[in-house]
C-alpha positions in Angstrom: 88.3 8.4 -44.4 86.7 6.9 -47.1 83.2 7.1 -47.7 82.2 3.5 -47.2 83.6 3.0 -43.5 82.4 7.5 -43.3 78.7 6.0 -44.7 79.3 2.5 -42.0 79.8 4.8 -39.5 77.1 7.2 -40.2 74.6 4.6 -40.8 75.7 2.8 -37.1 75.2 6.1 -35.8 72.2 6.6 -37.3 70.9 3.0 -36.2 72.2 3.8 -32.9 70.2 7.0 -32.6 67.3 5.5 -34.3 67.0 2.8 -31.9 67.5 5.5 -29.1 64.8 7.4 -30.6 62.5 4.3 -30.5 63.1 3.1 -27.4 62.6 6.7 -26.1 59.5 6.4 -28.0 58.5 3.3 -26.7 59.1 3.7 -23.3 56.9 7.3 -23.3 54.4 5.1 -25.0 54.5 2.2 -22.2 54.6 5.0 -19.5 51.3 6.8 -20.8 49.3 3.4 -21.3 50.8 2.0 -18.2 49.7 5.5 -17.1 46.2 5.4 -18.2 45.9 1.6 -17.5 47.0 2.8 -13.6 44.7 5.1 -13.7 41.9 3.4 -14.8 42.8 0.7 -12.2 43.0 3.4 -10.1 39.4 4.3 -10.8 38.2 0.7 -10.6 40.2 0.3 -7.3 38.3 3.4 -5.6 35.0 2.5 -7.0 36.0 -1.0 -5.7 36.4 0.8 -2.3 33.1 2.9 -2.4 31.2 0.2 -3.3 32.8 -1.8 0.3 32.7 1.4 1.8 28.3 1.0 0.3 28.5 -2.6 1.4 29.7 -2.3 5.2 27.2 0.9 5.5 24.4 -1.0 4.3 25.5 -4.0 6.5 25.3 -1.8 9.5 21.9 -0.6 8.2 20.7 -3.7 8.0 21.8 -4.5 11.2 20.7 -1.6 12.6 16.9 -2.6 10.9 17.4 -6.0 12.0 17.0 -4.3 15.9 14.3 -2.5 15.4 12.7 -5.2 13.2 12.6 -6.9 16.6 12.2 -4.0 18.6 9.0 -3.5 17.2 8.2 -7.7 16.8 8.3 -7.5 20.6 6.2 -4.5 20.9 3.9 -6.2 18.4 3.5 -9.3 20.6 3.0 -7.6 23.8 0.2 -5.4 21.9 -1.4 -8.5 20.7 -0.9 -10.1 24.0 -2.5 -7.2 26.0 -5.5 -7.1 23.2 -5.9 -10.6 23.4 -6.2 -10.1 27.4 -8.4 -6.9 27.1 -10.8 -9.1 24.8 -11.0 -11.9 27.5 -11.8 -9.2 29.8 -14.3 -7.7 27.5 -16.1 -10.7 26.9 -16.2 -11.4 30.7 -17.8 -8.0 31.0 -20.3 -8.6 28.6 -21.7 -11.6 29.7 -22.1 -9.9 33.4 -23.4 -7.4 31.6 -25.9 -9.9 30.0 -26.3 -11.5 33.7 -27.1 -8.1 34.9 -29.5 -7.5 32.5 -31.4 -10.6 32.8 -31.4 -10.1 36.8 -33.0 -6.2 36.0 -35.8 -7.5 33.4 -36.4 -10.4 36.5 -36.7 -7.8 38.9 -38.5 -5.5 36.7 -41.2 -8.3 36.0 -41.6 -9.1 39.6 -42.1 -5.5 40.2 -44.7 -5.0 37.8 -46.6 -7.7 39.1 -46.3 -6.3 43.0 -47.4 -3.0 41.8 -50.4 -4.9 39.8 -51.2 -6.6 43.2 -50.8 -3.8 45.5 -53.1 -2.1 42.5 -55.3 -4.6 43.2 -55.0 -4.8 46.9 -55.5 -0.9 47.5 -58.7 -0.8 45.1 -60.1 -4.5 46.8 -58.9 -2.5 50.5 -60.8 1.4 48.6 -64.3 -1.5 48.3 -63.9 -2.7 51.4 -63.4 0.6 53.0 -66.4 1.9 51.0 -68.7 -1.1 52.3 -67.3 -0.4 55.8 -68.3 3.2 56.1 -71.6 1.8 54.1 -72.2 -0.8 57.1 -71.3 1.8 59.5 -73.8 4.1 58.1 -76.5 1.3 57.9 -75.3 0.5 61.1 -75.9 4.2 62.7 -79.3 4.6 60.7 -80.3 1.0 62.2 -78.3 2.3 65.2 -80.6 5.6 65.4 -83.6 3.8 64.6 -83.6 1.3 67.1 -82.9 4.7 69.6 -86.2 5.9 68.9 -87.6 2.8 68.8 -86.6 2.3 72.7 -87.0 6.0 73.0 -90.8 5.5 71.9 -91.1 2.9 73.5 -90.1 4.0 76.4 -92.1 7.2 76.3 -94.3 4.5 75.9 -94.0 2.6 78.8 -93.6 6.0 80.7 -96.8 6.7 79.4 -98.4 3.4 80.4 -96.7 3.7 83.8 -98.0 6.7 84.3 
């Protein structure tokens, strides 16, 4: 063998080897960054998933807001419904009330002035009483006087007569 074809050969085996060793190379190379590229589309792809996992949770949320949102709209409405009928109903009270009131200071007045005329009435009914049993007594004195008078006078007469 003579050293040129022994160095050809060596040198094609060496190429050969060497391109071996480079595509070995390169291919672990790929794999790891197509390994890391994986993984971090494998991170993006679950944080893709958490965040719809996030989304349809905070859809249901909402939704689940959404009813009581109206739950308590209605409950709102028939407060303000039954307030709005309790104030009607107040204000209808108060102006019996004020009816009331009016009819009480009315009756109240008219009172006052009986008691003032039946005042008046028992003290005008005391005079005439008094002036009565004054008339009565005059009437008893003239009464008792006029007795003796006739008394006298008949002794008197009896007297006379005699």
């Amino acid at each position: 063998m003579d050293w040129q074809s022994f160095n050809q050969d060596y040198v094609l085996i060496a190429i050969a080897s060497g391109s071996f060793l480079a595509g070995v190379v390169f291919t672990r190379l790929a794999l790891r960054s197509g390994k890391r590229s994986a993984a971090s589309e494998d991170r993006r792809d679950h944080l893709i998933r958490q965040l719809e996992a996030d989304l349809r949770l905070a859809k249901r949320q909402l939704e689940e807001y959404a009813v009581q949102v109206e739950t308590k709209t209605q409950e709102c409405d028939q407060s303000m419904a039954t307030v709005l009928d309790l104030n009607a109903l107040l204000d209808q009270r108060n102006n019996e009330v004020a009816s009331l009131r009016n009819e009480v200071k009315g009756a109240v007045k008219k009172t006052h002035e009986l008691r003032r005329e039946l005042t008046n009435r028992a003290e005008e009914t005391l005079r005439e009483h008094v002036r009565a049993e004054e008339a009565r007594t005059e009437l008893d004195v003239v009464r008792a006087g006029s007795d003796a008078i006739v008394s006298e006078f008949a002794r008197y007469q009896k007297r006379d007569d005699a």
